[in-house]
GUROZA-962126 format. One record per residue (C-alpha): x, y, z; residue number from 1. Coordinates in steps of 0.001 Angstrom, whole numbers. Layout:
# residues N
[torfi [X; Y; Z]; NUM]
...
This chain:
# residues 393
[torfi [90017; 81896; 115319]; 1]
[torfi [88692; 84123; 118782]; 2]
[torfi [88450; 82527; 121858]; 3]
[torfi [84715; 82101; 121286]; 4]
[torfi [85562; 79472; 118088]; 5]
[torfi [84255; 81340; 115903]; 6]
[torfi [86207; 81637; 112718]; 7]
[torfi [86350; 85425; 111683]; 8]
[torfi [88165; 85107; 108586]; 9]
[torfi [85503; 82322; 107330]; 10]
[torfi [82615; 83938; 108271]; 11]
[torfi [84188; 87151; 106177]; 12]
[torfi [84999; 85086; 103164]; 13]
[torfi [81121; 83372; 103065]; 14]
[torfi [79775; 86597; 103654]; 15]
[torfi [82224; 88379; 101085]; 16]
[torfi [80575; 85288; 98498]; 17]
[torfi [77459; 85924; 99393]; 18]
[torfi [77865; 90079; 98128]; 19]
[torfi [79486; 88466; 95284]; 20]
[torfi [76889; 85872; 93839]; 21]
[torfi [74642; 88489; 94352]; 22]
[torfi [73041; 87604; 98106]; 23]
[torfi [73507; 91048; 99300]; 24]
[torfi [71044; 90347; 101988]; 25]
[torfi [72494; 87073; 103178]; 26]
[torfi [76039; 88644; 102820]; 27]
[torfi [74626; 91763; 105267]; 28]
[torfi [73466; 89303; 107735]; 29]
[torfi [76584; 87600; 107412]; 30]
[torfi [78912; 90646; 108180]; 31]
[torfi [76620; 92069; 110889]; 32]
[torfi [76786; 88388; 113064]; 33]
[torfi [80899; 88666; 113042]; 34]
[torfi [80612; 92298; 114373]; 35]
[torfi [77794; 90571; 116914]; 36]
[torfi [80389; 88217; 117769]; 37]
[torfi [83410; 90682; 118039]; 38]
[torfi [84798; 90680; 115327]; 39]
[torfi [84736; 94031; 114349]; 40]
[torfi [87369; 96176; 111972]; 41]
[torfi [87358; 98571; 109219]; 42]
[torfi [87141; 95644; 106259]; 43]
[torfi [83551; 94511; 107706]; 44]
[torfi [82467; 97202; 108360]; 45]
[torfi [83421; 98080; 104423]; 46]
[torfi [81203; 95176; 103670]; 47]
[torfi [78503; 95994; 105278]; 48]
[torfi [78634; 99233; 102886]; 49]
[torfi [78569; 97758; 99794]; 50]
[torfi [75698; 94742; 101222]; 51]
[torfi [73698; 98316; 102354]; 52]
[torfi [74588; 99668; 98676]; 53]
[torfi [73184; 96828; 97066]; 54]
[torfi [70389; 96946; 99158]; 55]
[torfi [69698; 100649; 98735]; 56]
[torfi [69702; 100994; 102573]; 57]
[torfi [71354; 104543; 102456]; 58]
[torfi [70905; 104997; 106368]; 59]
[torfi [73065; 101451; 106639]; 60]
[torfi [75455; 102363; 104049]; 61]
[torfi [76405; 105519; 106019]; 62]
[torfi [76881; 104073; 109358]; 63]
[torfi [79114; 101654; 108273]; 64]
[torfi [81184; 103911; 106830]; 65]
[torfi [81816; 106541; 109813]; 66]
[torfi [82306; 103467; 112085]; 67]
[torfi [84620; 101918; 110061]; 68]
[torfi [86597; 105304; 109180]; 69]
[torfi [86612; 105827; 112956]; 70]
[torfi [88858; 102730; 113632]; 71]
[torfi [91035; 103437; 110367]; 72]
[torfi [90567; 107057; 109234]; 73]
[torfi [92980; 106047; 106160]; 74]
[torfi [91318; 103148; 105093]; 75]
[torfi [90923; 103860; 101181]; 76]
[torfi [88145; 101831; 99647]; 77]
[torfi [86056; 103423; 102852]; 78]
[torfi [87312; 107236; 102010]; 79]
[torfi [86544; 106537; 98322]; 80]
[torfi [82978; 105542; 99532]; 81]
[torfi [82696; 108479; 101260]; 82]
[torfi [83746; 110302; 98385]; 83]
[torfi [81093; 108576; 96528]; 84]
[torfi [78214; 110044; 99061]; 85]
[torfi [79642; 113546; 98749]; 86]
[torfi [79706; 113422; 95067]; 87]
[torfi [75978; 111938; 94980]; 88]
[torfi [74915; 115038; 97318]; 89]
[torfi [76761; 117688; 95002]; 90]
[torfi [79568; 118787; 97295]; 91]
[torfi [82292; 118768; 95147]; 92]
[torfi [84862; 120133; 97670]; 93]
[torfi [84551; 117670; 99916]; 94]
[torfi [83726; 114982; 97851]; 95]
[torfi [87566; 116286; 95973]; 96]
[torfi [89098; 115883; 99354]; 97]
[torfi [88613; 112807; 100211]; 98]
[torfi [89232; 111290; 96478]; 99]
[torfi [92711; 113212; 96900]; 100]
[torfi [93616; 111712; 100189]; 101]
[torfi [93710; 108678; 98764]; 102]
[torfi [94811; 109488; 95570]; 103]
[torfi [97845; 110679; 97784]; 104]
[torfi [98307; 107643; 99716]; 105]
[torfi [98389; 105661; 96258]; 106]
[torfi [101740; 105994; 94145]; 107]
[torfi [101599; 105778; 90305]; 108]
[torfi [102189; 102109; 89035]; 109]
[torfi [101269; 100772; 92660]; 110]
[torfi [100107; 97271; 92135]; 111]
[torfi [96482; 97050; 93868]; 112]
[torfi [93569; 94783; 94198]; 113]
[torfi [91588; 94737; 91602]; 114]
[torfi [88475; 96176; 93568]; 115]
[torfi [90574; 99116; 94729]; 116]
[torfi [92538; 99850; 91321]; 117]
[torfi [89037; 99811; 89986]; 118]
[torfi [87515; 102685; 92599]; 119]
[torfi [90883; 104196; 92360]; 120]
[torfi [90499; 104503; 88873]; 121]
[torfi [86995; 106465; 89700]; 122]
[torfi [89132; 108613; 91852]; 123]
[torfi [91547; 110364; 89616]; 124]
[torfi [88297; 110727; 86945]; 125]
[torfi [86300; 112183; 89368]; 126]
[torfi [89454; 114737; 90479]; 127]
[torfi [90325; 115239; 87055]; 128]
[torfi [86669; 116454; 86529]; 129]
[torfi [86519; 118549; 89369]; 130]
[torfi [89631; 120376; 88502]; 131]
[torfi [88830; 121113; 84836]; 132]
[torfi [85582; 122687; 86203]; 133]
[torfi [87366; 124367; 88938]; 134]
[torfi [89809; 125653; 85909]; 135]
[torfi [86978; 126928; 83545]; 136]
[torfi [85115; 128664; 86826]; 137]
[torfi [88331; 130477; 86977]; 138]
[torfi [89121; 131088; 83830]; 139]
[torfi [86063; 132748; 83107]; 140]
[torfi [86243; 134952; 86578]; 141]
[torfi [89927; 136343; 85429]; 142]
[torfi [88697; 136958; 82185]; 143]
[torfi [85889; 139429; 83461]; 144]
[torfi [89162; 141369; 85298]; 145]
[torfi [91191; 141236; 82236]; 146]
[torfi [92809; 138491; 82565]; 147]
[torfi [93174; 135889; 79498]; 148]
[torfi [95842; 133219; 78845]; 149]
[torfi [97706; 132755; 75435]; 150]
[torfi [98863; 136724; 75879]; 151]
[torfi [99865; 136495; 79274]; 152]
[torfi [102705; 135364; 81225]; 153]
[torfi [103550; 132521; 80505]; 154]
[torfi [105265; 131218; 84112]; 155]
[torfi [101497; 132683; 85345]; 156]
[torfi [99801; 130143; 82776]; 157]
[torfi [101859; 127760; 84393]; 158]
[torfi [101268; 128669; 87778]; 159]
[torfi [97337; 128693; 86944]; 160]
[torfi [97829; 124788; 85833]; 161]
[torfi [99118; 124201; 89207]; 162]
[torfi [96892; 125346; 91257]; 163]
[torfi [94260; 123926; 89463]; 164]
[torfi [96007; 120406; 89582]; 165]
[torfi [96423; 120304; 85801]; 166]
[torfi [100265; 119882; 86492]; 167]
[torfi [102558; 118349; 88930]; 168]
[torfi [105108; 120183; 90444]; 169]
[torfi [108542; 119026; 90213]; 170]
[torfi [112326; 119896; 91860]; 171]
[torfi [115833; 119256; 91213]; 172]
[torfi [116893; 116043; 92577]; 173]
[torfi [120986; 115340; 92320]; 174]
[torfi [122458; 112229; 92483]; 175]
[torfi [125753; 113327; 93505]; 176]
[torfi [125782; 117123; 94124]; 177]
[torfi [123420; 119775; 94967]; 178]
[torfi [124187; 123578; 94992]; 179]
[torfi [122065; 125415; 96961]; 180]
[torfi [119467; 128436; 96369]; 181]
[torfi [119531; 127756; 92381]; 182]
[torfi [116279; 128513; 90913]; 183]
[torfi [113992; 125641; 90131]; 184]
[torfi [113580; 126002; 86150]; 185]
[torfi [112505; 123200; 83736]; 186]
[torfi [113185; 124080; 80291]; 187]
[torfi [115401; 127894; 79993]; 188]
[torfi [114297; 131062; 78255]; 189]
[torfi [116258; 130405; 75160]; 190]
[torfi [117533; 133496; 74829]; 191]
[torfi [119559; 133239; 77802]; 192]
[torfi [121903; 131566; 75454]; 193]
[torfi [122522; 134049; 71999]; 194]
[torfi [126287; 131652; 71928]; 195]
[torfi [123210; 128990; 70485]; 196]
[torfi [122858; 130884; 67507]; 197]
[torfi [126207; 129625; 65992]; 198]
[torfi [125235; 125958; 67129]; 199]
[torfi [122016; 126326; 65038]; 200]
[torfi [123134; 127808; 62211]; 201]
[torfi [125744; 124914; 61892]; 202]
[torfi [123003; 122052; 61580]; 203]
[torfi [123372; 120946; 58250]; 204]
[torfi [127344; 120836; 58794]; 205]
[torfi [126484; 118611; 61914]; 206]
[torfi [124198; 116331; 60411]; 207]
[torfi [126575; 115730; 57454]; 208]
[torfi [129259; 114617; 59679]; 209]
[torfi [126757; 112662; 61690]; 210]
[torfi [125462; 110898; 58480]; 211]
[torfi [128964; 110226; 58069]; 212]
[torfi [129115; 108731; 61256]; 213]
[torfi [126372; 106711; 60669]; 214]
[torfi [127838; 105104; 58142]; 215]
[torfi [130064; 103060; 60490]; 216]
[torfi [128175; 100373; 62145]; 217]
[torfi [130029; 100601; 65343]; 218]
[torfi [130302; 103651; 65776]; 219]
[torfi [127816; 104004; 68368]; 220]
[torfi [128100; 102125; 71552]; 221]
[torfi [125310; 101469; 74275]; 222]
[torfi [124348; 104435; 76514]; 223]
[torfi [124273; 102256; 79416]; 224]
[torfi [127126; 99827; 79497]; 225]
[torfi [128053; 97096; 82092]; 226]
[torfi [130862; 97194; 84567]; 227]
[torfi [132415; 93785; 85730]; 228]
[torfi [133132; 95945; 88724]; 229]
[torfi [129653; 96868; 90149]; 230]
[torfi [126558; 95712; 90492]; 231]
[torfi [124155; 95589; 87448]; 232]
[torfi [121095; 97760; 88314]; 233]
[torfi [118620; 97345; 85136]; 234]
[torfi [115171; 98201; 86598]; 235]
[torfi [114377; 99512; 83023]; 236]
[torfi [116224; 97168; 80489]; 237]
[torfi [118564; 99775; 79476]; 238]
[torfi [121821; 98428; 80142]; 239]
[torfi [123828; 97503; 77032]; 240]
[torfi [121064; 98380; 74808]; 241]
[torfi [121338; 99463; 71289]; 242]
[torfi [117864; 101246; 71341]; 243]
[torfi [119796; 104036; 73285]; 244]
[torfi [123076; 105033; 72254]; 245]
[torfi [126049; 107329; 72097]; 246]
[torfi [128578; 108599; 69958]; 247]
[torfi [131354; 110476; 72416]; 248]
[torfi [133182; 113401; 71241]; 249]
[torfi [134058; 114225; 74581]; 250]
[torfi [133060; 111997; 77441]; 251]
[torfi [134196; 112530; 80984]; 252]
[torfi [136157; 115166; 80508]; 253]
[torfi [138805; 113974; 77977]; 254]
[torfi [138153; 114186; 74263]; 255]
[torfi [137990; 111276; 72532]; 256]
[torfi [140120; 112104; 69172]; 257]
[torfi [139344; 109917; 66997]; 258]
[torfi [136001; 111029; 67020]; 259]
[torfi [136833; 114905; 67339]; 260]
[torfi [138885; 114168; 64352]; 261]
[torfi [135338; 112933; 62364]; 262]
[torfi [133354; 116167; 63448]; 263]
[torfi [135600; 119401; 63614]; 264]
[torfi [132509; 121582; 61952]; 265]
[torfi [130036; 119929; 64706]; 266]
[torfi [132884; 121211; 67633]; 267]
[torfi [133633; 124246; 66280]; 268]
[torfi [129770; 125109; 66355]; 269]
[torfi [130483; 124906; 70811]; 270]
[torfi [133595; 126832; 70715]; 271]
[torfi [131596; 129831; 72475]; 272]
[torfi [129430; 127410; 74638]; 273]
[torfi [130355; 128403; 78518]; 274]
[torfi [131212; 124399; 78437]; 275]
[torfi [132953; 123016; 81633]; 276]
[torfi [136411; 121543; 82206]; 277]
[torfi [136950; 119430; 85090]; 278]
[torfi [139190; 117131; 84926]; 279]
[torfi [137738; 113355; 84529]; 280]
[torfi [134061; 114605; 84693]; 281]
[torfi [133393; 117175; 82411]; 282]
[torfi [132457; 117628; 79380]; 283]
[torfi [130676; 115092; 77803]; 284]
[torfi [129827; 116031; 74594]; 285]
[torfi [127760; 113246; 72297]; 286]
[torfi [125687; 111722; 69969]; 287]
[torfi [122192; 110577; 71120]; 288]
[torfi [120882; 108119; 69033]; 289]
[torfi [117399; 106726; 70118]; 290]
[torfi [115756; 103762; 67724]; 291]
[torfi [112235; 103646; 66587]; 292]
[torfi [109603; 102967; 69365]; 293]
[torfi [112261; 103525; 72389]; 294]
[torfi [111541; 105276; 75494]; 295]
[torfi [113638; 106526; 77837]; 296]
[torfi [112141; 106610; 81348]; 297]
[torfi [112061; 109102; 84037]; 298]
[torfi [115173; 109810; 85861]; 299]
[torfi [117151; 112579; 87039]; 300]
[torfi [120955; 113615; 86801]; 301]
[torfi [123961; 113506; 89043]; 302]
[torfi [124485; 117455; 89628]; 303]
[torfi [122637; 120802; 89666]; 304]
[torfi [125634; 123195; 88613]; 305]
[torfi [124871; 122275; 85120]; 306]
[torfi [122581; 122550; 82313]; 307]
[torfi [122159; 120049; 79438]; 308]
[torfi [121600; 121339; 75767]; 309]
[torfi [119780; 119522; 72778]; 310]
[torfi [120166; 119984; 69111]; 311]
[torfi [118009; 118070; 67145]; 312]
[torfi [120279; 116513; 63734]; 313]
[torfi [117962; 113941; 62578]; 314]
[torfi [114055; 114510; 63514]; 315]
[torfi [111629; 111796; 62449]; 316]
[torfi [107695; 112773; 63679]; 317]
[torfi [106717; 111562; 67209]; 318]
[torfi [109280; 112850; 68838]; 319]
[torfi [108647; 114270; 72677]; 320]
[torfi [110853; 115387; 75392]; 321]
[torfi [109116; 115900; 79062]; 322]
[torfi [111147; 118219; 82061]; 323]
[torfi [109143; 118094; 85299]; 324]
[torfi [105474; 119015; 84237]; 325]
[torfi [106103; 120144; 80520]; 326]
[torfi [106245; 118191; 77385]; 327]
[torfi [108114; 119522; 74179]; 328]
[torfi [108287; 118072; 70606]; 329]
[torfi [112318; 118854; 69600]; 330]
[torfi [112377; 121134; 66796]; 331]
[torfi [114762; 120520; 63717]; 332]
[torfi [117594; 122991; 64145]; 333]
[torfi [116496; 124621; 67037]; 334]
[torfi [118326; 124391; 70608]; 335]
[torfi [117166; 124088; 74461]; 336]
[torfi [118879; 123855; 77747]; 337]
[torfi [117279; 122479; 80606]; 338]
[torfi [117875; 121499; 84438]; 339]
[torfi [118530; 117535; 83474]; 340]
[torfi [118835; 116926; 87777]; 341]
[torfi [115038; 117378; 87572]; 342]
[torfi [112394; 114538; 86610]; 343]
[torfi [112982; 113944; 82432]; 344]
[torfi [112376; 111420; 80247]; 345]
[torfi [111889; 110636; 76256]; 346]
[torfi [110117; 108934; 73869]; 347]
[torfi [110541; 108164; 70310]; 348]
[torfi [107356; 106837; 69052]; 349]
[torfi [108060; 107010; 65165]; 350]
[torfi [109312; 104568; 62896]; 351]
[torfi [112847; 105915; 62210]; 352]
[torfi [115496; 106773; 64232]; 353]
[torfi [116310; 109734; 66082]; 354]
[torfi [119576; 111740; 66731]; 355]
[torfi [120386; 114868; 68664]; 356]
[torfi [123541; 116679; 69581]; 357]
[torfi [123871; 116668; 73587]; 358]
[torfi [126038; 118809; 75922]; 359]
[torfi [126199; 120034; 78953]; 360]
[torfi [126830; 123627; 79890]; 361]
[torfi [127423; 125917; 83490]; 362]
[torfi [124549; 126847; 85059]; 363]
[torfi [124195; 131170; 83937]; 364]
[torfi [123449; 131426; 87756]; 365]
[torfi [127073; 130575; 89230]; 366]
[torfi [129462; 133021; 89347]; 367]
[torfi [132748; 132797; 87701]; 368]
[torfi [134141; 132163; 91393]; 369]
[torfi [131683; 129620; 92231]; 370]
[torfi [132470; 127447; 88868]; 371]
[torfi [136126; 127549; 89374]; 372]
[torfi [135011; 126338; 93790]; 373]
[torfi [132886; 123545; 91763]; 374]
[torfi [135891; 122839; 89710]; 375]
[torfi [138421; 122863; 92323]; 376]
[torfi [135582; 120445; 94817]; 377]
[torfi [135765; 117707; 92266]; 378]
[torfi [138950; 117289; 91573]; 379]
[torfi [140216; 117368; 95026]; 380]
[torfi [137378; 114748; 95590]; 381]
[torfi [139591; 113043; 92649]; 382]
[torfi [142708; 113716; 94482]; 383]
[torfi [141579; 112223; 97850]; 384]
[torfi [140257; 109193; 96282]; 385]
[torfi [143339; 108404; 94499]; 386]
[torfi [141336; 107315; 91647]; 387]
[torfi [139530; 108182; 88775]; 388]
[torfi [135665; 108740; 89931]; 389]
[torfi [132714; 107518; 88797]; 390]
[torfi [130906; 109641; 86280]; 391]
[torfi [128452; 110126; 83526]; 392]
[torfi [126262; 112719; 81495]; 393]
């Protein structure tokens, strides 16, 4: 209520049912005697744009825009409307711009009005548009200097489908520990690693003593288990759940014999991986089981002086892997290292289940001087706690 009794938030809603049953005229004249009575801010003036709109009174429409914008420049359903003009006049640029600012403002998953998840919606179509055109403009001006993709470089390619917004760039987030001035590299140029040739030429021994594994129903426990010690944190459903699981040969650092006993082929295949030892944290070296229709979501790991390595053992169809801003299908038999502290997540979307062989490797980038400093820095962290830390793959 303002001092002159009029009710603003009233009059708004009437006017706001007016638009909405249609009385665009009667919902105009409804929004323009609040601002006549003081009651002006970016939201009337927004419905005065869409009354204009449905109106076809362009000149309106416009006005109430650039007032509006002028008391909140980051109002969004106004900056998509302005979008909207630029589009309808063919500037493409600007018309990008403003769809982007917004799109910017807006996280993924936000939870919006329906009204602005709707134009929002219109938003990343209409940028999505604009940059496939943008790409193919491009595409065809590099090709007439010699320039084609598919025989090129392929970190260029990638560089191309950032600039032209077809990917998202991504960079190492830690948990726990971040070494600095390491290169920011999704998936590795597999042959980096030539030690992976005796890991994949061992497959079939691995998947026989995994199929052997398999054969014992509790064999694999929960990937995510429970402490009665700390607080359960289950945003995703995850913890204690069978749909993602783990068979340990090593975990934390300390073998787990029993189970090293059950795959001696599937360890000797590491013996030349450049595998870390530090005491109560690494290795980990496991099963991954994932069951039909799981996915894991996107997360990051604990520490960026690592790299984690996949071997695919059992490999139904429908199988995907994303790093950052690239998607892989796992390959039976074939290895990859990646940089697990950046962005990742899974998906099984078949009807069996799925198994790899995971483990976790140094970095090629540190030195041998720096890995035995990263060594020595957790387990004097160890030391100074007094206790065994806190720790996982």
């Amino acid at each position: 209520m303002n001092p002159g009794g009029i009710d603003f938030r009233q009059r708004a809603a009437e006017a706001g049912a007016a638009l909405n049953s249609g009385d665009a005229a009667g919902a105009l004249a409804g929004f323009r005697a609040i601002l006549s009575a003081g009651g002006e801010d970016a939201s009337i003036w927004y419905g005065v744009a869409l009354a204009a709109t449905a109106l076809d009174d362009r000149t309106a429409r416009i006005e109430a825009i650039a007032r509006g914008l002028e008391l909140e420049p980051h109002n969004p359903r106004l900056l998509i409307l302005k979008a909207d003009d630029y589009a309808l006049a063919g500037n493409d640029r600007a018309a990008a711009a403003h769809y982007n600012v917004v799109l910017r403002m807006i996280p993924d998953g936000a939870q919006l009005p329906p009204d602005l998840e709707k134009a929002v919606a219109r938003a990343r179509l209409k940028c999505s548009q604009y940059a496939s055109e943008y790409a193919d403009k491009l595409t065809d001006r590099l090709a007439a200097k010699g320039v084609t993709f598919g025989e090129e470089s392929d970190r260029f390619s990638r560089s191309f489908d950032v600039l032209t917004g077809k990917r998202q760039i991504y960079y190492q987030e830690p948990k726990v520990y971040n070494f600095p001035e390491l290169p920011q590299i999704q998936f590795y140029d597999r042959s980096l690693f030539p030690w992976m040739d005796r890991v994949e030429a061992a497959t079939d021994d691995i998947r026989a003593e995994l199929i052997e594994v398999l054969r014992d129903d509790a064999a694999f426990t929960p990937y995510i288990e429970g402490r009665k010690d700390r607080p359960e944190n289950d945003v995703h459903k995850l913890l204690n759940n069978p749909a993602w699981s783990a068979f340990y040969l090593w975990k934390n650092g300390r073998p787990i014999e029993e189970n090293v006993a059950r795959c001696p082929k599937t360890m000797a295949a590491l013996a030349d991986a450049p595998i870390p030892r530090i005491r109560h944290r690494s290795p980990s070296i496991l099963f991954s089981l994932m069951k039909p229709g799981m996915h894991i979501p996107p997360h990051s790991g604990l520490v960026n002086t690592r790299l984690i390595c996949h071997l695919p053992v059992i490999l139904p169809e429908g199988c995907e892997f994303r790093v950052g801003n690239e998607v892989r299908k796992w390959e039976m038999g074939k290895a990859w290292a990646f940089d697990d502290t950046i962005n990742h997540e899974a998906w099984n979307r078949s009807n069996e289940t799925r198994v790899i062989l995971l483990w976790e490797i140094w970095r090629p980038e540190l030195t041998r001087r720096e890995r035995e400093q990263v060594t020595a820095l957790f387990e004097a962290l160890e030391d100074e706690d007094g206790k065994r830390p806190d720790w996982d793959i």
